[in-house]
DRENZA-265369 format. One line per 10 residues: number of its first residue (from 1); their letters; for each residue x, y, z of N, C-alpha, C. Coordinates in Angstrom, 3 decimals. Example, Ala and Ser with C-alpha at 12.3 -4.5 7.8 and 13.67 -1.06 7.14 Angstrom:
REM DRENZA-265369
1) as) 13.190:-5.690:7.800:12.300:-4.500:7.800:13.200:-3.300:7.800 ~ 12.850:-2.250:7.080:13.670:-1.060:7.140:12.900:0.030:7.870
***
This chain:
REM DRENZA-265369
1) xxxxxxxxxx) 0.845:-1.176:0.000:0.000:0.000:0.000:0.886:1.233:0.000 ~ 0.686:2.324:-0.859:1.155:3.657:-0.596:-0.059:4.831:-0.490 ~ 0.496:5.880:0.012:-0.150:6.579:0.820:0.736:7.980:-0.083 ~ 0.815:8.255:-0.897:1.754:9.480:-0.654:0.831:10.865:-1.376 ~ 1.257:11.970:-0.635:0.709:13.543:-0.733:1.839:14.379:-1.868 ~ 0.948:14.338:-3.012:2.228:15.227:-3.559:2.017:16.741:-3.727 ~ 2.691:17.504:-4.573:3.048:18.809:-4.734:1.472:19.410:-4.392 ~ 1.513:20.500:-4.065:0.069:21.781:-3.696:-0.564:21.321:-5.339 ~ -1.937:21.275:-5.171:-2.828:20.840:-6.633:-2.954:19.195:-6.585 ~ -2.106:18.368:-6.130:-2.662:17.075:-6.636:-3.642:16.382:-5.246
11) xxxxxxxxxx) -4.382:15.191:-5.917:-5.240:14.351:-5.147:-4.501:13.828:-3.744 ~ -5.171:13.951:-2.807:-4.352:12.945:-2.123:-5.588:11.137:-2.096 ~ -4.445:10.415:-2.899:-4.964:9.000:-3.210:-3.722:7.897:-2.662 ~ -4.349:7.253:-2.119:-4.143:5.993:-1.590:-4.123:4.972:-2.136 ~ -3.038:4.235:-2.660:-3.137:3.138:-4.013:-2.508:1.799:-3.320 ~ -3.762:0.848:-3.287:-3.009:-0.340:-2.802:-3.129:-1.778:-4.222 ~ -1.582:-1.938:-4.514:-1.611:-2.937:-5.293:-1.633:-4.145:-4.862 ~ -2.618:-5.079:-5.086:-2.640:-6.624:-4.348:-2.623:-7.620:-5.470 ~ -2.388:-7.195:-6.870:-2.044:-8.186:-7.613:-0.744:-8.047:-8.055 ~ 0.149:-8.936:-8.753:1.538:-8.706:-9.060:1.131:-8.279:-10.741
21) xxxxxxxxxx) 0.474:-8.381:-11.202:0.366:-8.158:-12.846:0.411:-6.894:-12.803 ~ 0.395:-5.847:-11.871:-0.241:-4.171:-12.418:1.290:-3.632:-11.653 ~ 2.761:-5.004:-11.641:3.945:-4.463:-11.565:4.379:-4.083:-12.644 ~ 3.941:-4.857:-13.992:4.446:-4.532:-15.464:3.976:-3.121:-16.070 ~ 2.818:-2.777:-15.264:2.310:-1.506:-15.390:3.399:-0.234:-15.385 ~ 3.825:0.353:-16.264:4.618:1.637:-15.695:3.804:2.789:-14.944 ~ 4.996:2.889:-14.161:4.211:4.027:-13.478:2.944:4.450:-13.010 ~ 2.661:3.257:-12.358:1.081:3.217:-12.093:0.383:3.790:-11.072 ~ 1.215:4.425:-9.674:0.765:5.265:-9.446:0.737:7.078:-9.439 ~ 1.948:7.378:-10.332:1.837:8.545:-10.615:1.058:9.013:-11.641
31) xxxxxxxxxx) 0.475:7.701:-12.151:-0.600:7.619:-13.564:-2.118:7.671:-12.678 ~ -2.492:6.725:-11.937:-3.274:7.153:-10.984:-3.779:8.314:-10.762 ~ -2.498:8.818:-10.284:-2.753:10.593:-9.488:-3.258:11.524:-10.733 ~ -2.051:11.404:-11.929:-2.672:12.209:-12.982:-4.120:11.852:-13.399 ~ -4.398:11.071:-13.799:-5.877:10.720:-13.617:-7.136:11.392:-12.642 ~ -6.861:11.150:-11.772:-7.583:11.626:-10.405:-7.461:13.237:-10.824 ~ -6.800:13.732:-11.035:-6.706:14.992:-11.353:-7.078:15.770:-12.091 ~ -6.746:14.981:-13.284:-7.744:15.361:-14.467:-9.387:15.878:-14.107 ~ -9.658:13.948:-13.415:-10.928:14.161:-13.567:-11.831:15.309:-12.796 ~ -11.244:14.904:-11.482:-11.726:16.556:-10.670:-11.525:17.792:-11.129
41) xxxxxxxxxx) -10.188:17.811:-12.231:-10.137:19.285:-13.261:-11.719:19.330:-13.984 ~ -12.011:18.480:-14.674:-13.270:18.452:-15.919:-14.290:18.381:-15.027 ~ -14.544:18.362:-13.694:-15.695:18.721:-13.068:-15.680:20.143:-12.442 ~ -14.758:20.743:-12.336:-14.516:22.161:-11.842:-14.015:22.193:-10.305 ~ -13.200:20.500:-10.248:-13.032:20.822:-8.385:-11.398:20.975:-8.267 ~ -11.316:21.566:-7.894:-9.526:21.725:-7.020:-8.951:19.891:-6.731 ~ -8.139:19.483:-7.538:-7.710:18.252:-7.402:-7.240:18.053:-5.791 ~ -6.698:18.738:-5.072:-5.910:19.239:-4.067:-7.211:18.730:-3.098 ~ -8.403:19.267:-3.142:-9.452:19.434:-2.289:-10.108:17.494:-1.527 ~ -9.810:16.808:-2.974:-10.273:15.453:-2.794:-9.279:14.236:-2.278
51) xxxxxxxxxx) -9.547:13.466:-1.934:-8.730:12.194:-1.391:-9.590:10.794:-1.343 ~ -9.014:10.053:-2.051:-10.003:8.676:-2.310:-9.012:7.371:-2.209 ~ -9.219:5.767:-2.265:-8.369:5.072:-2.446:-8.501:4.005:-3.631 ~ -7.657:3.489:-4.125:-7.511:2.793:-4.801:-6.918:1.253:-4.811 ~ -7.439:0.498:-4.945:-7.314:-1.217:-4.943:-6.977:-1.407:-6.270 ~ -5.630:-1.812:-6.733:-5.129:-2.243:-7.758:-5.145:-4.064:-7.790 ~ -6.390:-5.156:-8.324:-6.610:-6.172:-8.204:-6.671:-7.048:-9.553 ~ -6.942:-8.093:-9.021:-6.622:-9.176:-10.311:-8.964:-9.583:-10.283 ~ -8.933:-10.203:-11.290:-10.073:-10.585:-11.656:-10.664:-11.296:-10.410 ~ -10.244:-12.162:-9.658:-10.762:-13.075:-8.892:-11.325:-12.254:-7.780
61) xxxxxxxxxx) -10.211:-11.348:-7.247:-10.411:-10.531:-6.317:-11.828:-9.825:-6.944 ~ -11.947:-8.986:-7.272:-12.761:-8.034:-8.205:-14.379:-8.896:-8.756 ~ -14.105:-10.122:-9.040:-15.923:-10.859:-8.891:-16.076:-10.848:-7.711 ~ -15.264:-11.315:-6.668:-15.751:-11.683:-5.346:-16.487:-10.730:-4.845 ~ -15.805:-9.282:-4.875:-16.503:-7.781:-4.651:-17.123:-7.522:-5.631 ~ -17.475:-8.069:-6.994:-18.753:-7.217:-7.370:-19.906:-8.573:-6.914 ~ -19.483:-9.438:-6.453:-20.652:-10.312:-6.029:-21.435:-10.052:-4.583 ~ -20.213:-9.449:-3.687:-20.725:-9.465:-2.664:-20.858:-7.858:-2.280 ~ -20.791:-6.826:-3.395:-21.618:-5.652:-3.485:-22.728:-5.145:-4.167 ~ -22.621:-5.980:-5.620:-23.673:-6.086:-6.594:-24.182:-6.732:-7.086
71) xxxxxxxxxx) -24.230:-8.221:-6.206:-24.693:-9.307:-6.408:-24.860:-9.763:-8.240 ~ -23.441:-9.817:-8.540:-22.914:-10.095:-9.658:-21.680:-10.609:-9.752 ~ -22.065:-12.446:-10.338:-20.933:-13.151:-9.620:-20.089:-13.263:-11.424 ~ -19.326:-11.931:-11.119:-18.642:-12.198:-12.591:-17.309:-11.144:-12.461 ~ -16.349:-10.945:-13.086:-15.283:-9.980:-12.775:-15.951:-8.727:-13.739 ~ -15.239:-7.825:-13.553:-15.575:-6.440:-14.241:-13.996:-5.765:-14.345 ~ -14.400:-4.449:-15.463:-13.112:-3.527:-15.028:-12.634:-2.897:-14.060 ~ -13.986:-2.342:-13.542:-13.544:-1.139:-12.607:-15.143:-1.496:-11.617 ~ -15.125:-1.337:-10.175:-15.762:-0.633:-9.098:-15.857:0.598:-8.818 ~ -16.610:1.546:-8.390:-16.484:2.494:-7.459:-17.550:2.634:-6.285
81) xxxxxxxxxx) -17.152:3.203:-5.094:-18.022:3.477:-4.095:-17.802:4.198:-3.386 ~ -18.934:5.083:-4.388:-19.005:6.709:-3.741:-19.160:6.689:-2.014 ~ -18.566:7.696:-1.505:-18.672:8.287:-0.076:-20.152:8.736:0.270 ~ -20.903:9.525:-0.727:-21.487:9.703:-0.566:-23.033:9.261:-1.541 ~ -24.480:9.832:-1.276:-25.476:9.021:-1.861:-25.783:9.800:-2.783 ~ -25.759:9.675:-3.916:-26.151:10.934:-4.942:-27.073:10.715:-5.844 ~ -28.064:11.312:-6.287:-28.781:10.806:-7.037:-28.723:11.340:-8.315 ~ -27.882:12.653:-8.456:-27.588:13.101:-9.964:-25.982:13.625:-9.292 ~ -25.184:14.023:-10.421:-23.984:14.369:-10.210:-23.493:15.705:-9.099 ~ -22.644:15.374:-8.936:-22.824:16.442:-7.599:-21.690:17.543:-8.635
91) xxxxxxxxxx) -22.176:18.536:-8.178:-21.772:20.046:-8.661:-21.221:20.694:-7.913 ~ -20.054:21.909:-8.287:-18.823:22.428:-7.336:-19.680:23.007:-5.817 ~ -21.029:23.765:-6.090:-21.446:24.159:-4.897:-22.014:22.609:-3.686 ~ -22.292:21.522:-4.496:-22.544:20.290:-3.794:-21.328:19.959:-3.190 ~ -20.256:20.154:-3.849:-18.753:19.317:-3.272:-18.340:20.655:-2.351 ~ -18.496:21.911:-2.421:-18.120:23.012:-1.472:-19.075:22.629:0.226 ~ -20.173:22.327:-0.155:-20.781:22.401:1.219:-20.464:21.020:2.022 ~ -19.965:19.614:1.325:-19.447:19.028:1.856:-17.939:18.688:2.396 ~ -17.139:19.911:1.828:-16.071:20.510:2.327:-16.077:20.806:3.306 ~ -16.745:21.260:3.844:-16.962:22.924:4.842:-15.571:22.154:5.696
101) xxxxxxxxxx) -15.262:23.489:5.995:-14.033:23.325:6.890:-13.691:24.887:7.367 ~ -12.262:24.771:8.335:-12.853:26.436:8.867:-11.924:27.444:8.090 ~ -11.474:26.665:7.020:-10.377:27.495:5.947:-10.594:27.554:4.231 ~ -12.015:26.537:4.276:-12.556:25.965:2.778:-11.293:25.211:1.997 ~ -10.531:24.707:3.094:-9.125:24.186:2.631:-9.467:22.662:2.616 ~ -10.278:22.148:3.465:-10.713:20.629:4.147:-10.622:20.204:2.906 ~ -9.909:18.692:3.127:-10.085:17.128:2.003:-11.643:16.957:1.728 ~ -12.004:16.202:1.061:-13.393:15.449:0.974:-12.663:14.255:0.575 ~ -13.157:12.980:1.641:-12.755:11.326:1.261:-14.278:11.371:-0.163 ~ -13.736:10.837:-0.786:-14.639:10.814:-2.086:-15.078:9.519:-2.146
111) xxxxxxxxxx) -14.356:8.161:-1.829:-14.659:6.842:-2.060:-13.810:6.329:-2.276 ~ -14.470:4.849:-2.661:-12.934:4.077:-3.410:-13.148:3.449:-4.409 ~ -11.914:2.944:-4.668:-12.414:2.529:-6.267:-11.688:1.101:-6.706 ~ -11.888:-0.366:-7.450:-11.339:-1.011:-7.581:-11.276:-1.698:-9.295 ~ -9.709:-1.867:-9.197:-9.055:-2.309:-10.685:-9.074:-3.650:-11.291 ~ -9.791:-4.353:-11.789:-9.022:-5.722:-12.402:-8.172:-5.777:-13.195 ~ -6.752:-6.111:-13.511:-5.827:-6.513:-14.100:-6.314:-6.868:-15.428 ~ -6.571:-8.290:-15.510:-6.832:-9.040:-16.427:-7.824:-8.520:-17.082 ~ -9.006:-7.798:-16.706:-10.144:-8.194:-17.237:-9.677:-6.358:-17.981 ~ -9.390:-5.438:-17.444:-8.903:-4.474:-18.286:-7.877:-4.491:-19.651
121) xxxxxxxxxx) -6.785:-5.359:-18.953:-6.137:-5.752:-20.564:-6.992:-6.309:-21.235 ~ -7.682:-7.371:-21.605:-8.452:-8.109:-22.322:-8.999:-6.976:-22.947 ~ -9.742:-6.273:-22.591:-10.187:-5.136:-23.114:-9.407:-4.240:-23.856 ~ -8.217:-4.056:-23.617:-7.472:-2.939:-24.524:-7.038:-3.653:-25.559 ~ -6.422:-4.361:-25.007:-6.066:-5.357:-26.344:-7.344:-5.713:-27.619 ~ -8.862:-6.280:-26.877:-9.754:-5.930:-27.604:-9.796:-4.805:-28.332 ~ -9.906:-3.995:-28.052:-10.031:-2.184:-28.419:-8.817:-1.803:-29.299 ~ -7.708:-2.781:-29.063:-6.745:-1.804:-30.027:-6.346:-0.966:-29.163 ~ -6.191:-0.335:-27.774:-6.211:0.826:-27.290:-4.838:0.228:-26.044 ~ -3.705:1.128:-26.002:-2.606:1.584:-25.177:-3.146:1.128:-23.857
131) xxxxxxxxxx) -2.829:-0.194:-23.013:-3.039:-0.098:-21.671:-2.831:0.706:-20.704 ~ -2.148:1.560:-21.375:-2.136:2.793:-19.919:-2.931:3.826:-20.561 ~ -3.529:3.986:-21.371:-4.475:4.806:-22.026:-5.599:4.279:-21.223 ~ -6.072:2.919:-21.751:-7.096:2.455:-20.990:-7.303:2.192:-19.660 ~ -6.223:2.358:-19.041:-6.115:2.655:-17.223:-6.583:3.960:-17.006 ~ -5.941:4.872:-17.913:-6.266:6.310:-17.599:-7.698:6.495:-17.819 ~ -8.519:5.983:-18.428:-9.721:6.565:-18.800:-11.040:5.378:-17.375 ~ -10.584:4.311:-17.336:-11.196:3.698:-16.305:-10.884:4.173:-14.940 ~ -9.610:5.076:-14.615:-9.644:6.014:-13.332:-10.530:6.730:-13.487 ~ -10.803:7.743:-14.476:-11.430:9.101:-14.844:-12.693:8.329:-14.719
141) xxxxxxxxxx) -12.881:7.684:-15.474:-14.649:7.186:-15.437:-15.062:6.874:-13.971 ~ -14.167:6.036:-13.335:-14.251:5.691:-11.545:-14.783:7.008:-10.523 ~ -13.799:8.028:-11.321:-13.878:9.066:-10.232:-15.011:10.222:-10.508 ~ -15.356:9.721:-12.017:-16.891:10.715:-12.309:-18.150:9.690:-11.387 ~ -17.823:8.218:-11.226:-18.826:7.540:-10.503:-18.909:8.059:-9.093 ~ -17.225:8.250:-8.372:-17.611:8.691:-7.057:-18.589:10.354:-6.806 ~ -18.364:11.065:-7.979:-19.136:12.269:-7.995:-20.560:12.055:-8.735 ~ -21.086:11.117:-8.770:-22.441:11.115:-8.970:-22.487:10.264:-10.355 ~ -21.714:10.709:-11.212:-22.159:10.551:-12.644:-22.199:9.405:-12.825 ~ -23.466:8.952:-13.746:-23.477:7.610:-14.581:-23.596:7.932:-15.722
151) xxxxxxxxxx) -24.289:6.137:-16.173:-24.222:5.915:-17.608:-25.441:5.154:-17.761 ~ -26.553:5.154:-16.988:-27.518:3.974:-17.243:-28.444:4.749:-18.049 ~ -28.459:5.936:-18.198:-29.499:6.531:-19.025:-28.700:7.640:-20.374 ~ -29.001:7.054:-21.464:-28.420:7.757:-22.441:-28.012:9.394:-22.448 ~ -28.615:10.039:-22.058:-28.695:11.370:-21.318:-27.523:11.735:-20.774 ~ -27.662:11.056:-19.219:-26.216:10.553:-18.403:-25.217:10.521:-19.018 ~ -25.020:9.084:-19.839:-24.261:8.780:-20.323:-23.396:10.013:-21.540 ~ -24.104:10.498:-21.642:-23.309:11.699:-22.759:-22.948:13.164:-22.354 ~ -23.381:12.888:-20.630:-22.484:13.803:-20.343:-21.556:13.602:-19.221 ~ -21.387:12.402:-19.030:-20.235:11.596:-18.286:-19.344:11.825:-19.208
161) xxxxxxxxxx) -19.472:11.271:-20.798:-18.927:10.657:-21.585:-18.099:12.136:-21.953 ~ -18.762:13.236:-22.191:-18.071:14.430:-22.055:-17.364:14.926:-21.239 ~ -17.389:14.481:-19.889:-16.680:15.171:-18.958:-15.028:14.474:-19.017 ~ -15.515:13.001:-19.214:-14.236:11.641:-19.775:-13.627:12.539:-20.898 ~ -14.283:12.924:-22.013:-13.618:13.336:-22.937:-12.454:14.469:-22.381 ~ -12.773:15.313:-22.032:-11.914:16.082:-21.019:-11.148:15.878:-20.600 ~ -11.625:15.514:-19.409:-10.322:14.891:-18.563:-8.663:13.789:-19.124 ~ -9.454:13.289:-20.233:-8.405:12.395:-20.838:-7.660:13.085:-22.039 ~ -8.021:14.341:-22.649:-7.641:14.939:-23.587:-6.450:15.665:-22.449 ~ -7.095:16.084:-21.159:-5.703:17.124:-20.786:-4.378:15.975:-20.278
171) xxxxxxxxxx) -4.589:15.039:-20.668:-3.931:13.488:-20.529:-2.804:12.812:-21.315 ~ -3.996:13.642:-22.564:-2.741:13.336:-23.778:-3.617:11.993:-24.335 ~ -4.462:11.181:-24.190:-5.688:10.119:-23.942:-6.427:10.451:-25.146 ~ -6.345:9.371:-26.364:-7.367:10.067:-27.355:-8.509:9.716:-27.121 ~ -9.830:10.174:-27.465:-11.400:9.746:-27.386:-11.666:8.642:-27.252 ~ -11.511:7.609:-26.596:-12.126:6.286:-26.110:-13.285:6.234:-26.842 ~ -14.246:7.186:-27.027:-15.956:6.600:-27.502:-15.648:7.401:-29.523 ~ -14.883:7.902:-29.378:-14.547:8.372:-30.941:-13.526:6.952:-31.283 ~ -12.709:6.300:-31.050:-12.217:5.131:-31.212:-13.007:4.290:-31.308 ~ -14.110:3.940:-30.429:-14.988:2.913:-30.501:-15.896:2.913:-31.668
181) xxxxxxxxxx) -16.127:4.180:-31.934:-17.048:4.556:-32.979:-16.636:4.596:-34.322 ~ -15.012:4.306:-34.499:-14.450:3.876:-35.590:-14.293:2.726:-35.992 ~ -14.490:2.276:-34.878:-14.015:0.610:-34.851:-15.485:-0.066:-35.355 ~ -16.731:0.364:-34.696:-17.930:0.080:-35.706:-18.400:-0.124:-36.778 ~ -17.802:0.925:-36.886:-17.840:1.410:-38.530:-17.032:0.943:-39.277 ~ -15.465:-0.134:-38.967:-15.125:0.251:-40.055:-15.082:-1.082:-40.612 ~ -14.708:-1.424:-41.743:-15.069:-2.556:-42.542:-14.636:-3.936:-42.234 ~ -15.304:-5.194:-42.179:-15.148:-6.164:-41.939:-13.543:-6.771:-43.300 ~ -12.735:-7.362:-42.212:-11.484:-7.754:-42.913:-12.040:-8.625:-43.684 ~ -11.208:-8.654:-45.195:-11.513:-9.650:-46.113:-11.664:-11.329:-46.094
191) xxxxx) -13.044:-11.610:-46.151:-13.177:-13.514:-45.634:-13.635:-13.463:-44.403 ~ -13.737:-12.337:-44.073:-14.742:-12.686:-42.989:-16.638:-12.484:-43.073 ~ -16.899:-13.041:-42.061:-18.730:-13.107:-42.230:-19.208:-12.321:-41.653 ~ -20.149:-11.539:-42.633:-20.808:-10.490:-41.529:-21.752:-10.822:-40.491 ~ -22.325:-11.839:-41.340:-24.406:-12.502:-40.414:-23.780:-13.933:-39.805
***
């Protein structure tokens, strides 16, 4: 587990790795932090202001907890669990009043959030897409979950999907859903079946 506070502006996040696969990872928790940062940039909050933790896990780990949180006995990419109960996205004056502090300086614990290894590569590799690209954008998406945002309603979803866009552009992170949307579209390799 590390614990570390860096320079004035960044998150303070808590990253515990419990699988050995996310050692091949470079730089995985200063990738983390940039992440975390981002994303609280593209919501309008002071990165500095928030503090959350992170479980860096392998698949097995990761069904067990989405089974015995979401009664879903299967692995996934990513968990999150917000601190708090939100029923639409929480907004800078929502995250200010749960600040309060006697300097408007106070942390907010935001939640936590958990990684599968395996089941994220599978996916990039699916996608065509840079595993640390696709780490970066499953933090950002994690940490729009601990602030309210979803994706279950198309609506939602497109302006999560905007705020992601953001956050991963000041990243250097190209469009995850503009990639996907190429990949739809684009033509079935020769000899293969469409129906």
């Amino acid at each position: 587990m590390s614990h570390v506070v860096l320079a004035a502006g960044a998150p303070d996040v808590e990253v515990s790795q419990e699988a050995a696969h996310w050692e091949g990872l470079v730089e995985v928790e200063p990738l983390v932090r940039r992440a975390v940062a981002a994303a609280a940039d593209a919501i309008g909050v002071e990165p500095s202001r928030i503090s959350l933790s992170v479980l860096l896990c392998d698949d097995a780990a990761i069904q067990a907890l989405n089974l015995r949180f979401r009664g879903v006995d299967a692995a996934t990419n990513v968990l999150a669990w917000p601190a708090f109960s939100l029923d639409c996205p929480m907004n800078l004056p929502d995250f200010e009043a749960a600040a309060q502090g006697p300097e408007q300086s106070a942390q907010v614990f935001m939640g936590d959030i958990a990684l599968a290894f395996e089941t994220m590569s599978r996916e990039a590799v699916r996608d065509g897409k840079p595993l640390e690209d696709h780490f970066a954008h499953l933090i950002v998406h994690a940490v729009l979950h601990l602030f309210g945002y979803d994706h279950d309603i198309d609506s939602d979803a497109e302006v999560m999907e905007q705020r992601e866009r953001v956050a991963l552009a000041s990243l250097d992170v190209p469009d995850p859903y503009a990639i996907d949307a190429a990949q739809e579209r684009a033509p079935l390799a020769e000899g293969s079946d469409s129906g």
